[in-house]
C-alpha positions as CSV (number, residue, x, y, z in Angstrom):
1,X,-77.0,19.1,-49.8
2,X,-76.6,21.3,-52.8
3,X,-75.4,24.7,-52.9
4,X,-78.4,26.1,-53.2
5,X,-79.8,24.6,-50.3
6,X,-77.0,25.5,-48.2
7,X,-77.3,29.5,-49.1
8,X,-81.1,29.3,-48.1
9,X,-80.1,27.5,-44.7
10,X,-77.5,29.9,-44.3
11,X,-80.1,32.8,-45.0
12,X,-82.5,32.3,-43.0
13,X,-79.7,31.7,-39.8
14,X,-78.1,35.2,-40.7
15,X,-81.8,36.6,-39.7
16,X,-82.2,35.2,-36.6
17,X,-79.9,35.6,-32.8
18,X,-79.4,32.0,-32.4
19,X,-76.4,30.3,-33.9
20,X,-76.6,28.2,-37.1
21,X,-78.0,24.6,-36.1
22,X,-74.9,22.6,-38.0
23,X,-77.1,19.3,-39.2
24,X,-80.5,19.6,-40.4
25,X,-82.6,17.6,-42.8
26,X,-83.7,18.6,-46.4
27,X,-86.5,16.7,-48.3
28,X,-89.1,16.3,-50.6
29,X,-92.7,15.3,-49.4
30,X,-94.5,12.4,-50.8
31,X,-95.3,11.4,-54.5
32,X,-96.1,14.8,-55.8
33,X,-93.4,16.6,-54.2
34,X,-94.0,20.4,-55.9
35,X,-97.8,20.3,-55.1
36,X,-97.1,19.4,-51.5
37,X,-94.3,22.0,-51.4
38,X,-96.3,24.6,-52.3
39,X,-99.3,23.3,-49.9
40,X,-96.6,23.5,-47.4
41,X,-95.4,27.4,-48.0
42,X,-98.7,28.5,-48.5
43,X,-99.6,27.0,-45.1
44,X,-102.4,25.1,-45.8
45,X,-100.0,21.7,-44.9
46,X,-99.0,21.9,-41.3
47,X,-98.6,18.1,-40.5
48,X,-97.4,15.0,-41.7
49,X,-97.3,11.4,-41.2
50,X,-94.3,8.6,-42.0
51,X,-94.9,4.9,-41.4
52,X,-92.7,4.0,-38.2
53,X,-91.1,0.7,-39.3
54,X,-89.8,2.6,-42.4
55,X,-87.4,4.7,-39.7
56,X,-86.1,1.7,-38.1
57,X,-85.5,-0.3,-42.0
58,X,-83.4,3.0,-42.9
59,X,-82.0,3.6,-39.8
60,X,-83.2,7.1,-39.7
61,X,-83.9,9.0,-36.5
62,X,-87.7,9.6,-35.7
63,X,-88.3,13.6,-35.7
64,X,-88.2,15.5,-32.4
65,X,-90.0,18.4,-31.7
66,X,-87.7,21.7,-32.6
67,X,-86.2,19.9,-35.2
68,X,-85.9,22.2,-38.4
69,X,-85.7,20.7,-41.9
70,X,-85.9,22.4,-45.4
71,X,-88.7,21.6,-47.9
72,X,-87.5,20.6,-51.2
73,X,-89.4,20.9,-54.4
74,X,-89.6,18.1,-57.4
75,X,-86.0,20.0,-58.8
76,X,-84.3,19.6,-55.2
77,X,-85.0,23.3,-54.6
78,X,-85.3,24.7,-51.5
79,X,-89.5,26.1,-50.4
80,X,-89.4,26.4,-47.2
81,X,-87.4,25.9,-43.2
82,X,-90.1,24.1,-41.1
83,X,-90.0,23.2,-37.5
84,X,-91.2,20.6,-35.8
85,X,-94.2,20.9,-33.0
86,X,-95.2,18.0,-32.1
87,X,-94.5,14.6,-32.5
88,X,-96.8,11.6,-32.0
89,X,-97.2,7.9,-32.7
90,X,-100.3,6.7,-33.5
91,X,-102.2,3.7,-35.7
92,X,-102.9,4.6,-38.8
93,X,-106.5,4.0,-37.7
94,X,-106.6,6.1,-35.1
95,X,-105.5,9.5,-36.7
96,X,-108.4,12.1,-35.7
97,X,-109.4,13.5,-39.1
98,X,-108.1,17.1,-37.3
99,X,-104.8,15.6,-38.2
100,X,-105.5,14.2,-41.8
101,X,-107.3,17.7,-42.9
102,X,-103.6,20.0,-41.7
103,X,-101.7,18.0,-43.8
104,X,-104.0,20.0,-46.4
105,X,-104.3,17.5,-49.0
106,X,-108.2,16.9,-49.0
107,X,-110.8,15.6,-47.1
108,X,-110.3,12.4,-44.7
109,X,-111.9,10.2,-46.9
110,X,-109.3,11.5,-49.7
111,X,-106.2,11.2,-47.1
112,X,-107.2,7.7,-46.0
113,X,-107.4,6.4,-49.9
114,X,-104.3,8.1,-50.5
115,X,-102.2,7.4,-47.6
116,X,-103.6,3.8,-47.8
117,X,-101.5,3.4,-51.4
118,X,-98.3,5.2,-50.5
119,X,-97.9,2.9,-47.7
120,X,-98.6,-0.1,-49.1
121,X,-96.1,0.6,-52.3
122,X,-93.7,2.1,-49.6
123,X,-94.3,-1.2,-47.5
124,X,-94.3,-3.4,-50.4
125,X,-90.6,-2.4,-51.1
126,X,-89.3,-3.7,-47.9
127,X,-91.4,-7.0,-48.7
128,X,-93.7,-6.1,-46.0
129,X,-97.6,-5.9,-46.2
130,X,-99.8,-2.8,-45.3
131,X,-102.2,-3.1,-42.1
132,X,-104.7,-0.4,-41.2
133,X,-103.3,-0.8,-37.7
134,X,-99.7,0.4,-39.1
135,X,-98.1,2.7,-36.7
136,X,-97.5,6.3,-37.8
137,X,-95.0,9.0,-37.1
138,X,-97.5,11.9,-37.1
139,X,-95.6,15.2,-36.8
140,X,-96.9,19.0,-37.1
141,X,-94.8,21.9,-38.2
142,X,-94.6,25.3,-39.0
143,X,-93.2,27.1,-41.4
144,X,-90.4,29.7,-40.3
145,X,-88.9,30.6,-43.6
146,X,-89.9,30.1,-47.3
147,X,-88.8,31.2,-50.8
């Protein structure tokens, strides 16, 4: 984490009653991380989907629901503290289009197309091929703190 990051963390914990949590994530969404970022902190991005297998290839924990994690822009700056709502795993062709339209990129036509080629270059990395069938991490959040 960079020091930046840190203060903003430690901000937002000074506001609230609750102790500091003392791990939490910080990360950039997607390809065009600044547009997303700013999706996210204006609130018209309150979901988002990862490709299952790619948690079990890094080893990474799946999120849980109350987890908080800070929204990074293209410059590794902090936008925003989410929190996780709700956590679900579901084929990609099986997302309701309720789902595709939160994560406020365009309509489901446009998220399908677009989520279609992130994971197959994501996949391809790993040597691994792309199915429409591939299992998603689909997560909402909200924000609780931005910039």
């Amino acid at each position: 984490m960079n020091e930046i990051t840190e203060f903003f963390w430690n901000d937002y914990w000074m506001q609230q009653s609750q102790k500091p949590l003392d791990e939490y994530d910080a990360f950039q969404f997607g390809a065009d991380a600044d547009r997303l970022a700013e999706l996210v902190a204006t609130g018209m991005k309150t979901a988002t989907c990862s490709a299952h297998i790619l948690y079990e290839l890094e080893g990474e924990a799946v999120p849980q629901i109350h987890q908080y994690s800070v929204v990074l822009d293209a410059k590794n700056l902090p936008v925003a503290i989410i929190q996780v709502t709700s956590v679900a795993l579901v084929p990609m062709n099986k997302v309701p289009e309720e789902f595709a339209l939160a994560e406020g990129e365009g309509d489901y036509a446009y998220w399908w197309d677009a989520h279609k080629l992130f994971f197959t270059q994501e996949l391809a990395v790993h040597g691994l091929s792309y199915s429409d069938n591939l299992l998603l991490v689909c997560e909402r959040f909200k924000v609780v703190h931005k910039v």
